[in-house]
SERO-4910 file (N, C-alpha, C, O; in steps of 0.05 Angstrom, whole numbers):
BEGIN
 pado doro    nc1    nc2    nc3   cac1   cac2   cac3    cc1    cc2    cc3    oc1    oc2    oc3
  Unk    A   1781  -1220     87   1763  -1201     74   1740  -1195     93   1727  -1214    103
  Unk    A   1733  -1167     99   1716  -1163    117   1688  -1158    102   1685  -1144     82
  Unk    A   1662  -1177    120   1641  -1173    111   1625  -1153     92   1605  -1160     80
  Unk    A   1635  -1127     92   1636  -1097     82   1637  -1103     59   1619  -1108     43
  Unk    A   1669  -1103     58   1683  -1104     32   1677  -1136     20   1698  -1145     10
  Unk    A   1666  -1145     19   1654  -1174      5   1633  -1164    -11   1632  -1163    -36
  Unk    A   1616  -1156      8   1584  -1144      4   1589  -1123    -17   1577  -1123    -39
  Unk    A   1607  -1105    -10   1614  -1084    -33   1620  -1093    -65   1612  -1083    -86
  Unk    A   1638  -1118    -59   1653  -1128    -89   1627  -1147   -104   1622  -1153   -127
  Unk    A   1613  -1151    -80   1590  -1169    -93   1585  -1151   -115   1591  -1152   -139
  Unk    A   1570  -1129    -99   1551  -1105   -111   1561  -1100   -133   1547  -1099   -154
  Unk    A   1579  -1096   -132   1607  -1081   -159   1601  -1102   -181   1593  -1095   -203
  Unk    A   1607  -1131   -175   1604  -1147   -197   1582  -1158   -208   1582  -1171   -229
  Unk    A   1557  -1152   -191   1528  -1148   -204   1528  -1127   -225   1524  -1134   -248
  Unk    A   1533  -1099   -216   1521  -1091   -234   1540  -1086   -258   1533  -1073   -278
  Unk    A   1559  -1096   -255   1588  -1097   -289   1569  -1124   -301   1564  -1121   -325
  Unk    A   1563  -1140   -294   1561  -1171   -298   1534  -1170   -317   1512  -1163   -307
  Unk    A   1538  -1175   -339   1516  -1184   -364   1502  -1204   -357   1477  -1207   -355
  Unk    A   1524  -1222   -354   1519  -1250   -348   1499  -1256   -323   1481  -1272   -325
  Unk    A   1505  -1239   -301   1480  -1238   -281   1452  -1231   -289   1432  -1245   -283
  Unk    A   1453  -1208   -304   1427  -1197   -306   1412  -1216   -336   1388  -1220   -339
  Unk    A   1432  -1223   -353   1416  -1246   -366   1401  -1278   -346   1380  -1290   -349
  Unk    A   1421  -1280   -331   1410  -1301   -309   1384  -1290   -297   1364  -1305   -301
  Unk    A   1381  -1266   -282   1363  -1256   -272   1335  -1259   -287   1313  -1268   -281
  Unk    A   1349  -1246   -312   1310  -1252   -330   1305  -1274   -339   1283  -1279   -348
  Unk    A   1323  -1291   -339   1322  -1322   -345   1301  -1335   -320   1281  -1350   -321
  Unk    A   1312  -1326   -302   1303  -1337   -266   1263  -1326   -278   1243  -1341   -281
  Unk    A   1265  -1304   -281   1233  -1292   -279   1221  -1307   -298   1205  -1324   -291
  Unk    A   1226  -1304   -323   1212  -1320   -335   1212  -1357   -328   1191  -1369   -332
  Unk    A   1227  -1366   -323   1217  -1399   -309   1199  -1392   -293   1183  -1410   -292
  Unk    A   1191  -1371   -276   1175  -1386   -263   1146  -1393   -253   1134  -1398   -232
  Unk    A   1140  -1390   -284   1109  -1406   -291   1093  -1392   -289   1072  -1403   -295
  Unk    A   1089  -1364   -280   1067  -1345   -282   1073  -1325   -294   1094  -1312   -288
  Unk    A   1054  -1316   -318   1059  -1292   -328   1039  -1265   -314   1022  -1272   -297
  Unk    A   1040  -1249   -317   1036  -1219   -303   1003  -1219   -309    987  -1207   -293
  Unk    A    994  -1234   -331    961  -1237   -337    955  -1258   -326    932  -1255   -318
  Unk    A    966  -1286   -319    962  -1297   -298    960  -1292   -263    945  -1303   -248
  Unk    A    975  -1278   -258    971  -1266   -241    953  -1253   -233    942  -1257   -212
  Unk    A    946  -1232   -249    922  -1215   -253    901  -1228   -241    887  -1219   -222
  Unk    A    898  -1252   -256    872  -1270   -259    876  -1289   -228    856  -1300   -218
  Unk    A    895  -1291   -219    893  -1308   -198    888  -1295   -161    879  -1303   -140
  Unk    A    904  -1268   -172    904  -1249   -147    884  -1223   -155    890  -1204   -141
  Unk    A    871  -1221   -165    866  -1198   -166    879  -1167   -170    865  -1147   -173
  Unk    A    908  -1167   -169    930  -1149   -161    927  -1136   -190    918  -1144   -212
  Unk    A    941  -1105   -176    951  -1082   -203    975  -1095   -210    988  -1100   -189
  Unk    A    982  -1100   -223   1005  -1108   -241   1026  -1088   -246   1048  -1096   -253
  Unk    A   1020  -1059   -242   1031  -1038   -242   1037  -1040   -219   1058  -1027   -217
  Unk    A   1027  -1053   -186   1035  -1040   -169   1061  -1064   -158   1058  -1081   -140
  Unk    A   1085  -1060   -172   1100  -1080   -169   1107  -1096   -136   1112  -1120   -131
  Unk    A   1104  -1080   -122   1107  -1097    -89   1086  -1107    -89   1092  -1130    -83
  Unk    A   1057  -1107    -93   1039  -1132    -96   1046  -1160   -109   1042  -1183   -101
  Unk    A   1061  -1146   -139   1071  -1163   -162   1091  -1184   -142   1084  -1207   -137
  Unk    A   1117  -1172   -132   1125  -1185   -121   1119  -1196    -95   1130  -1217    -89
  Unk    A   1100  -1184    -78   1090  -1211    -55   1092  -1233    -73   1108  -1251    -77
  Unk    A   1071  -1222    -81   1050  -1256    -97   1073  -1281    -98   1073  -1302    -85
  Unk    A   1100  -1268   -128   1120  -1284   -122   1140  -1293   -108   1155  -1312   -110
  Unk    A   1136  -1273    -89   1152  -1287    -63   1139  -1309    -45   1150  -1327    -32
  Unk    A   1111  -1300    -49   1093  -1323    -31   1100  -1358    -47   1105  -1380    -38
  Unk    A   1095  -1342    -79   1096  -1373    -90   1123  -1384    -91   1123  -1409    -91
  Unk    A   1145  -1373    -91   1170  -1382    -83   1169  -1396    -58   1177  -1419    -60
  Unk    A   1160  -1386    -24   1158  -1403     -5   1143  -1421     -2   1145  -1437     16
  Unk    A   1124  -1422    -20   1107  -1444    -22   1124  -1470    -34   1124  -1492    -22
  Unk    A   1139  -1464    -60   1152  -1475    -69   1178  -1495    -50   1185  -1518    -54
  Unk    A   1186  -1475    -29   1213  -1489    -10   1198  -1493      3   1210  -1476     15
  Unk    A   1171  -1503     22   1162  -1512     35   1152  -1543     20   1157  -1563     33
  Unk    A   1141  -1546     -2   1134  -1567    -16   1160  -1579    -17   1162  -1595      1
  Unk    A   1186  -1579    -33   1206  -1592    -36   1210  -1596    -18   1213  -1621    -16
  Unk    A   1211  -1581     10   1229  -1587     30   1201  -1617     40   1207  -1636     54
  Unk    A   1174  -1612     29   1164  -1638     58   1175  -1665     33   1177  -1688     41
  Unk    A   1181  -1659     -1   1180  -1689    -13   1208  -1696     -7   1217  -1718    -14
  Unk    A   1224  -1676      7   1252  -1689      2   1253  -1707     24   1243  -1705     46
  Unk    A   1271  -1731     12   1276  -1764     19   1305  -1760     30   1323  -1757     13
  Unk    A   1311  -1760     56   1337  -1756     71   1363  -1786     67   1387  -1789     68
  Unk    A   1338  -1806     61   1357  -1827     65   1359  -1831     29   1374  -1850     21
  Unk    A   1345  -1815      8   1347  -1827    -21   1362  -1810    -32   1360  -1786    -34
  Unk    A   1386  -1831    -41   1409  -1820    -46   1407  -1817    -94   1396  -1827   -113
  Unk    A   1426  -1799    -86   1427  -1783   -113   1438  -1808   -139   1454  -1824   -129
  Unk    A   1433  -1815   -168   1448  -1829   -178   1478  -1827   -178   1483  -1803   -173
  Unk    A   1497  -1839   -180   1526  -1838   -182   1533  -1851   -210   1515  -1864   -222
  Unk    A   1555  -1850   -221   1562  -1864   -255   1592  -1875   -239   1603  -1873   -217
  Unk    A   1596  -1885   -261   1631  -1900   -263   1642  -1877   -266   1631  -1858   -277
  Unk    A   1667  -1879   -254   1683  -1862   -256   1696  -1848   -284   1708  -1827   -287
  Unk    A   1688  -1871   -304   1694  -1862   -329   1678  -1837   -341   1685  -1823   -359
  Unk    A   1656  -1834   -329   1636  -1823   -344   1646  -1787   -328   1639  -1763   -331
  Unk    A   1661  -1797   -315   1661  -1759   -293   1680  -1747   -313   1697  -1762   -323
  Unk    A   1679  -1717   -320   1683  -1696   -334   1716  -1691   -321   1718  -1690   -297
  Unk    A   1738  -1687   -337   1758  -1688   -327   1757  -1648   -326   1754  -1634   -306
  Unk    A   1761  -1641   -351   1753  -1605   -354   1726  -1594   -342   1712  -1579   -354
  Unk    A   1721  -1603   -319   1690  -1586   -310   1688  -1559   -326   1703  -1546   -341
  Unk    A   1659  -1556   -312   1653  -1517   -330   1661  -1505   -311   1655  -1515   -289
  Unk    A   1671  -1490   -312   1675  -1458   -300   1651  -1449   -292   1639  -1448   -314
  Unk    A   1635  -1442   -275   1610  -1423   -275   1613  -1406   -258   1625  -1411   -238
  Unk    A   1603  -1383   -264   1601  -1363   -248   1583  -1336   -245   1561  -1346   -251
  Unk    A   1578  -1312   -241   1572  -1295   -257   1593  -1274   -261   1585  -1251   -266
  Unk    A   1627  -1278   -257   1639  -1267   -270   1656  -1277   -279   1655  -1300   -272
  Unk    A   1683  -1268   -299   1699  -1275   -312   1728  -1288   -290   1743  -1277   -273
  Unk    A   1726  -1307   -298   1760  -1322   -294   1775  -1301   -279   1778  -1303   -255
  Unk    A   1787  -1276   -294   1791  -1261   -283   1798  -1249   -264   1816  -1233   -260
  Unk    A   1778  -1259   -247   1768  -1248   -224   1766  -1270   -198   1759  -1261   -177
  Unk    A   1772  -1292   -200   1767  -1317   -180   1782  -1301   -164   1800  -1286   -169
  Unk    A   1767  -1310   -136   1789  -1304   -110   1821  -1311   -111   1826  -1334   -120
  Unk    A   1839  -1298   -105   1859  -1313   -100   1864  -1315    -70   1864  -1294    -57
  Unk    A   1869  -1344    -54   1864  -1348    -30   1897  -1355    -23   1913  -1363    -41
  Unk    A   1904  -1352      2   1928  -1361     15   1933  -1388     24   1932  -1389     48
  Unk    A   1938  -1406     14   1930  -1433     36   1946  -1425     57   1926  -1424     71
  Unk    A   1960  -1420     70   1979  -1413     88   1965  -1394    116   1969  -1394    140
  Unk    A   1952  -1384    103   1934  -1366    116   1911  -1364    122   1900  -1349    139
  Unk    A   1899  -1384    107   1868  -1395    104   1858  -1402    125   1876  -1406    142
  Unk    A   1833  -1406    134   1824  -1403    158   1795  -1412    158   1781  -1395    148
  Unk    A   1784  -1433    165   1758  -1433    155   1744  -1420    190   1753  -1419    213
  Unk    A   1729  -1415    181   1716  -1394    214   1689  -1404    210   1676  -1405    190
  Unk    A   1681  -1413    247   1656  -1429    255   1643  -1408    269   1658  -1395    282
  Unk    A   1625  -1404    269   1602  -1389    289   1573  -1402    287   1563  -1415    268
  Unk    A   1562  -1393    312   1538  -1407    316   1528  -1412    329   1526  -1397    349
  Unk    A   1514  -1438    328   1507  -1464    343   1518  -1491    336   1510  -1511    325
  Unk    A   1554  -1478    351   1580  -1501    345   1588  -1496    372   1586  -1475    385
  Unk    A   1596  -1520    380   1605  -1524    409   1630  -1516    407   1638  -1500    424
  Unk    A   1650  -1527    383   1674  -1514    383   1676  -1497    356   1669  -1499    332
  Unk    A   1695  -1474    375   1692  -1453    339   1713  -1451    331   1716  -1442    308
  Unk    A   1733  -1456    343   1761  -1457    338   1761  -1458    301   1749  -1476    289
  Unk    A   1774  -1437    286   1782  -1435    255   1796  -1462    249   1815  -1471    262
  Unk    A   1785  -1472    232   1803  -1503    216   1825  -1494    193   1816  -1491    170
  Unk    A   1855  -1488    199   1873  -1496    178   1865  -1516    160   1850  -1534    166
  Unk    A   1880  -1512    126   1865  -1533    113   1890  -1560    119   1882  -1582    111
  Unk    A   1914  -1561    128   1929  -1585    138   1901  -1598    146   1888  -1616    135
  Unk    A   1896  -1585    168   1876  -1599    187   1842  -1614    177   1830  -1633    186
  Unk    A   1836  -1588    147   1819  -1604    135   1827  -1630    124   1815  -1651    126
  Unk    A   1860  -1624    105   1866  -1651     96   1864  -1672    110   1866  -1695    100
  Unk    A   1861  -1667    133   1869  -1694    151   1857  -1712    157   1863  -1732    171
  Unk    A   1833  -1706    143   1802  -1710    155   1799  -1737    146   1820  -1738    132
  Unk    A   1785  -1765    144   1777  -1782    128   1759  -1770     98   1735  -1764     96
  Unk    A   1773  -1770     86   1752  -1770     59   1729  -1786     41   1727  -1810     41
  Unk    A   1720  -1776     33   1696  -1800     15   1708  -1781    -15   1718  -1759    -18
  Unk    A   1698  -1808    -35   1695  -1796    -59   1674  -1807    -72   1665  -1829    -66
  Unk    A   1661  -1784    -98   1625  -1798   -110   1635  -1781   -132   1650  -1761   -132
  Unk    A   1621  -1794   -152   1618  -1786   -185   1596  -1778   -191   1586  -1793   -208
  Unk    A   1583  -1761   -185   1551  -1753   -179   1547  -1727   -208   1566  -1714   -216
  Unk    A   1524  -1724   -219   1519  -1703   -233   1508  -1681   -217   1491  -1682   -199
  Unk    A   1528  -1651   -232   1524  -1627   -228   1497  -1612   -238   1506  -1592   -248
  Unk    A   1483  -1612   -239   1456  -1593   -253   1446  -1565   -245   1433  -1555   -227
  Unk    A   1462  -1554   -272   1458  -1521   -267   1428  -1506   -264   1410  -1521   -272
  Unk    A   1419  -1484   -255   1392  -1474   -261   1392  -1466   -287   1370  -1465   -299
  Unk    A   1414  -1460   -297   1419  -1442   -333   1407  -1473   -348   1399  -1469   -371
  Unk    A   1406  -1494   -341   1401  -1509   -360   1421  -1538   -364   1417  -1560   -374
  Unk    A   1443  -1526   -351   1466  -1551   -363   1477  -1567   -343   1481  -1557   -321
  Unk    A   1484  -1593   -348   1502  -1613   -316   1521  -1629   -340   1521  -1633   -364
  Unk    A   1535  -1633   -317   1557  -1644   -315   1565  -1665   -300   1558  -1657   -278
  Unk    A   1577  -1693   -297   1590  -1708   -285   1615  -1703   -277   1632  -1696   -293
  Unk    A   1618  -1705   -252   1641  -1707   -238   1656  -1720   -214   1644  -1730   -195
  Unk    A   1682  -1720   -215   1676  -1740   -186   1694  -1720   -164   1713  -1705   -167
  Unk    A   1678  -1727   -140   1691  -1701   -115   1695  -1725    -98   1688  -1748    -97
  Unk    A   1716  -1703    -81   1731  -1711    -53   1727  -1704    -35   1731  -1680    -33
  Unk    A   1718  -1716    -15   1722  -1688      7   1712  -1712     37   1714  -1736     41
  Unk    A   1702  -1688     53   1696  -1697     78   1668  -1697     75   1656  -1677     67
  Unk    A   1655  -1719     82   1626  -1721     82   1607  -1702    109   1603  -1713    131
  Unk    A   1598  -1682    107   1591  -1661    120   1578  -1666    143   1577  -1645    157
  Unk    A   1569  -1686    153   1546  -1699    169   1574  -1702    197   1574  -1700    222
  Unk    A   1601  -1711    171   1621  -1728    196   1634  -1694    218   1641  -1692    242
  Unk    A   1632  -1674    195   1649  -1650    199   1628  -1639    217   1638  -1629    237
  Unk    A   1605  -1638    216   1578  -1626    235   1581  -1642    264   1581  -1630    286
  Unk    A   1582  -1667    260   1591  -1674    292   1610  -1664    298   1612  -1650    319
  Unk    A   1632  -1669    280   1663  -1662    297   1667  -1637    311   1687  -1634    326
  Unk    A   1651  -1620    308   1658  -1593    312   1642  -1584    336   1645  -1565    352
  Unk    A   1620  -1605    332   1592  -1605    362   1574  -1588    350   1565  -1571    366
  Unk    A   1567  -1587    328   1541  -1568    318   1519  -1577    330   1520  -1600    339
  Unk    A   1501  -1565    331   1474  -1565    341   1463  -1580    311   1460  -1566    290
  Unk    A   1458  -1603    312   1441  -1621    291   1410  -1623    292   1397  -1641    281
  Unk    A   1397  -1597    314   1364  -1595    317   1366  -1560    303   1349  -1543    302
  Unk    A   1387  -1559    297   1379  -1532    283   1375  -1534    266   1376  -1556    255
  Unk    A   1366  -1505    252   1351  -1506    230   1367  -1507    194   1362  -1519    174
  Unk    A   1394  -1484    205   1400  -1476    182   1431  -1487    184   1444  -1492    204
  Unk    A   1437  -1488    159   1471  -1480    159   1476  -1454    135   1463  -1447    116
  Unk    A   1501  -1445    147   1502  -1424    123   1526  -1419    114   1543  -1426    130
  Unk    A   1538  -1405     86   1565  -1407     87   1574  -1384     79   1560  -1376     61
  Unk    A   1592  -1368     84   1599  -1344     75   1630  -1355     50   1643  -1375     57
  Unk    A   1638  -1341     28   1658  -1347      6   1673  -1324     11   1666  -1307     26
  Unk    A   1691  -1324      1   1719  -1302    -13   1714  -1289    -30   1730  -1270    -32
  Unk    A   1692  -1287    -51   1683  -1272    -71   1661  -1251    -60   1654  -1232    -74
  Unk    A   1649  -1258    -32   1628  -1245    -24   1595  -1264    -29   1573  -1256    -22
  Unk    A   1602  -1288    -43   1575  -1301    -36   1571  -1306    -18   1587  -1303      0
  Unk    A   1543  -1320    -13   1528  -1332      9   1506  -1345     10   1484  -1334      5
  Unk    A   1509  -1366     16   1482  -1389     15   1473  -1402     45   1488  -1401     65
  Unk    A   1447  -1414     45   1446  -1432     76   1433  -1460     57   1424  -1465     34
  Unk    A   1436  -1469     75   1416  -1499     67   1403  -1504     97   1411  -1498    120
  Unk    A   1386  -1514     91   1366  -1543    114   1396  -1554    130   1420  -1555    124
  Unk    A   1384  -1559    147   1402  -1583    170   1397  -1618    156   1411  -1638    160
  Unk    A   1377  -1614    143   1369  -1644    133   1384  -1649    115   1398  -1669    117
  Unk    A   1385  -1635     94   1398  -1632     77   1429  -1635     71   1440  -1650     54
  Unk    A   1442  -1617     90   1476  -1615    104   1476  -1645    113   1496  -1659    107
  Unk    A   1456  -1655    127   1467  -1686    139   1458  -1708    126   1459  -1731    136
  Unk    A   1447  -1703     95   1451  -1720     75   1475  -1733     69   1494  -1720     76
  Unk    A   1480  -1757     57   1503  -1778     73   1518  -1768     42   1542  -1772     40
  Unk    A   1505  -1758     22   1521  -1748     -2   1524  -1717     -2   1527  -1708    -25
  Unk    A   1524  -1699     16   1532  -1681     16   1560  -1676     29   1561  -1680     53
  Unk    A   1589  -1667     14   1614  -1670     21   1621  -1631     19   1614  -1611      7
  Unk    A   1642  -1643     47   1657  -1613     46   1680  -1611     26   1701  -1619     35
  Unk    A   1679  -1603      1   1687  -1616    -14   1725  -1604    -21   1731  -1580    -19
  Unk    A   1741  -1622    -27   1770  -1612    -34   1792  -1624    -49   1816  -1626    -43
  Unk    A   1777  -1634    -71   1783  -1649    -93   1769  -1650   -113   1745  -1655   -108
  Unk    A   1776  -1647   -136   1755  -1654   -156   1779  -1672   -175   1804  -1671   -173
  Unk    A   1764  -1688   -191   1786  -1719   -207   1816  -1718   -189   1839  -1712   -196
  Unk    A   1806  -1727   -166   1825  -1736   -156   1852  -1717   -151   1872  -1728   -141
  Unk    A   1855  -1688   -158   1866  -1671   -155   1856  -1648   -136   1832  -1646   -130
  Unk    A   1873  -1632   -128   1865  -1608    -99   1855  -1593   -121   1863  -1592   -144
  Unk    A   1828  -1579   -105   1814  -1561   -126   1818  -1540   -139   1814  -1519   -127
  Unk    A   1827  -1538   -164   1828  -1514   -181   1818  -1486   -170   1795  -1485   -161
  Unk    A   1835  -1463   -171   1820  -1437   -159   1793  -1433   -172   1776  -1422   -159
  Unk    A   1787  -1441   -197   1765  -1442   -219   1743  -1457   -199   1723  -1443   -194
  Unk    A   1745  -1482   -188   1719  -1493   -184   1716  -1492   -148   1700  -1505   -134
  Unk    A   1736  -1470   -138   1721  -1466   -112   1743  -1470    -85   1737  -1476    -62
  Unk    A   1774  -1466    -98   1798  -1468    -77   1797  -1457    -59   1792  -1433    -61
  Unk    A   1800  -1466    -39   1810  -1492    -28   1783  -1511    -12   1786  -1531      0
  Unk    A   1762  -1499    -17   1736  -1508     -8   1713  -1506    -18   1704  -1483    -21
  Unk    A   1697  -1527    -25   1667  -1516    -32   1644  -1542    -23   1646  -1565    -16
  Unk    A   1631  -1532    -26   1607  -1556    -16   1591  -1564    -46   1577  -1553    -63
  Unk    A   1602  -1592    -41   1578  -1619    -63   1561  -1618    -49   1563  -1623    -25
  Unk    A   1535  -1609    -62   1505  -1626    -50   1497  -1637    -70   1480  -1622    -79
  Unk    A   1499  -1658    -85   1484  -1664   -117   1450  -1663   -103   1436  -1651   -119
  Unk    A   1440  -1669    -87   1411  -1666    -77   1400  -1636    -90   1376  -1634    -96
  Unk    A   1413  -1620    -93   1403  -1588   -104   1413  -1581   -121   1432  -1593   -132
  Unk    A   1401  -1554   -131   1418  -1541   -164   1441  -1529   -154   1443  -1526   -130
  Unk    A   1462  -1522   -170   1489  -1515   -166   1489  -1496   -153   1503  -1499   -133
  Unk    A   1474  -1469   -155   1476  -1450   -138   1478  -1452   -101   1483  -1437    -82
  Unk    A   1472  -1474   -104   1465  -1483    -65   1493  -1494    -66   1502  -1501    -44
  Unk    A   1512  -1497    -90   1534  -1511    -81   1565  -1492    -76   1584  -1492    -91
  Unk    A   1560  -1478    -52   1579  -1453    -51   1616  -1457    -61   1627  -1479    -58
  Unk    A   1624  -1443    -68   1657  -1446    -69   1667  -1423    -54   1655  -1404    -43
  Unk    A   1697  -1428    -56   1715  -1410    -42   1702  -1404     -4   1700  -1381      3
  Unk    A   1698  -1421      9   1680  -1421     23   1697  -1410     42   1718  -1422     40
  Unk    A   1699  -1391     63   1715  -1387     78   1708  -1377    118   1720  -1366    136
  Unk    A   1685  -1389    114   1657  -1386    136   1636  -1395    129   1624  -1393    108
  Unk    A   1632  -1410    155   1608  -1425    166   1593  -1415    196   1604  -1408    217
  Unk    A   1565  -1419    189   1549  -1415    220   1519  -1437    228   1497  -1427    222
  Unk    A   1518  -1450    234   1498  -1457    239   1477  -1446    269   1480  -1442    293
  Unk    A   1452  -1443    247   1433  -1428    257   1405  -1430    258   1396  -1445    240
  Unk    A   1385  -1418    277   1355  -1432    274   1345  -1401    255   1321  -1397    248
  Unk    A   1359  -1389    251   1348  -1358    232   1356  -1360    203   1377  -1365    191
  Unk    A   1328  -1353    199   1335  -1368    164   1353  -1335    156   1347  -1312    163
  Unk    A   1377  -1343    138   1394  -1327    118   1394  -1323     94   1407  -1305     82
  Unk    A   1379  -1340     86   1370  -1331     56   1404  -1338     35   1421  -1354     43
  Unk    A   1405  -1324     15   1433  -1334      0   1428  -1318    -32   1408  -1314    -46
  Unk    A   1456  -1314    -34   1467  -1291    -52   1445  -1288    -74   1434  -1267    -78
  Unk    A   1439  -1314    -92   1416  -1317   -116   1387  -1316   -100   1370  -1299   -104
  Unk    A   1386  -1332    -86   1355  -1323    -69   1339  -1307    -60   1315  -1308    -56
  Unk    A   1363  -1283    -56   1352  -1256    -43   1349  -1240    -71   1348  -1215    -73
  Unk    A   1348  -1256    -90   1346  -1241   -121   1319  -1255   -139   1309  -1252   -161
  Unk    A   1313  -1273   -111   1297  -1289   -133   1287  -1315   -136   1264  -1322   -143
  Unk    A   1314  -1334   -126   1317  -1362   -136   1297  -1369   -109   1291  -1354    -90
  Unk    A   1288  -1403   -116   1269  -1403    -92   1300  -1415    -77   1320  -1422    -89
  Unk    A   1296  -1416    -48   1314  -1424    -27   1315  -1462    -29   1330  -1478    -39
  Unk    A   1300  -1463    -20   1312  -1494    -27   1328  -1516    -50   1343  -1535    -51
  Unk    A   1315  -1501    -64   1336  -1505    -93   1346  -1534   -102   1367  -1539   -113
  Unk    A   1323  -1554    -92   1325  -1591    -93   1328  -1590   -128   1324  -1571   -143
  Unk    A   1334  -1613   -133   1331  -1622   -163   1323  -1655   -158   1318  -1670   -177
***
């Protein structure tokens, strides 16, 4: 799927999608200032909405700059017994089942650019091949809801060497099959619980929760946790990511 046509289907399923635009005013109202607050704190026309929105874009980067200085690289997320992980995870998305990518494994291709020494595309044989970790870690949505689960995968820190990434850069980022897109911190990516993930209960991942790839970070809210992932780049230029450029603050810790 070419960059274009991703970007296009995104667009398409924004604006059909209820479910987005209820997320959307969900997003505005969390975040702690009302329009008379504002008033009172900036001085600003309230009518003149690109003031309106500086303001909250300022306090959004204020926001990923604060998380990003409390976050603890070596303090790891709680984990439960395996009993306690969700065998039926939720579905989330902002569109209908319907609609999940359908991917080729045969054909699949994960594609590196960047600041990667080697870019060579990884077959998923070749992901399977990898040493795996597994953690029973909780999911925590921004809508409000988590979940326990337990994932498989390749612990991301091991897949960032292997490939020769640049580990003084800044960003990583991921492009999906549906047309999303997210980045995270480098600190973050080389958190020892963040997995490239390709299992969930011990089974290859459901097209539902992100086939044949997605990234666990339990360190952040779900949205930082991309699926259908089908490109990666690591980079010192921040990229911003599909909910962020709508709104969400970028760092997105819990």
């Amino acid at each position: 799927m070419s960059p274009t046509s991703s970007a296009d289907k995104s667009k398409e399923l924004l604006r059909t999608s209820g479910t987005a635009r209820q997320i959307e005013r969900r997003l505005f109202l969390r975040q702690g200032l009302s329009l008379g607050a504002l008033t009172l704190l900036t001085g600003c026309d309230v009518t003149d909405t690109s003031a309106v929105q500086g303001v909250l874009n300022g306090i959004s980067h204020w926001n990923d700059r604060a998380q990003a200085a409390l976050f603890n690289p070596r303090r790891l997320m709680p984990t439960y017994p395996e009993s306690q992980a969700v065998k039926d995870f939720r579905y989330n998305a902002y569109y209908s089942q319907s609609q999940i990518p359908k991917i080729d494994a045969e054909a699949f291709k994960l594609n590196l650019s960047g600041l990667i020494e080697n870019r060579r595309p990884w077959t998923l044989p070749e992901l399977y091949s990898l040493p795996q970790e597994s953690q029973v870690t909780r999911h925590v949505c921004v809508e409000g809801w988590s979940m326990i689960g337990k994932w498989t995968g390749v612990p991301f820190r091991t897949f960032l060497r292997r490939i020769g990434a640049d580990l003084t850069a800044k960003y990583v980022g991921f492009e999906c099959a549906d047309g999303y897109y997210s980045s995270i911190d480098m600190v973050s990516a080389l958190h020892p619980q963040t997995l490239l993930t390709l299992k969930i209960s011990d089974e290859i991942l459901a097209p539902k929760y992100g086939y044949p790839l997605k990234l666990r970070i339990p360190t952040k809210l779900g949205f930082k946790n991309p699926k259908w992932i089908t490109a990666m780049f690591v980079t010192n230029r921040f990229s911003g990511g599909f909910w962020e450029d709508r709104g969400y603050n970028w760092f997105g810790g819990v």
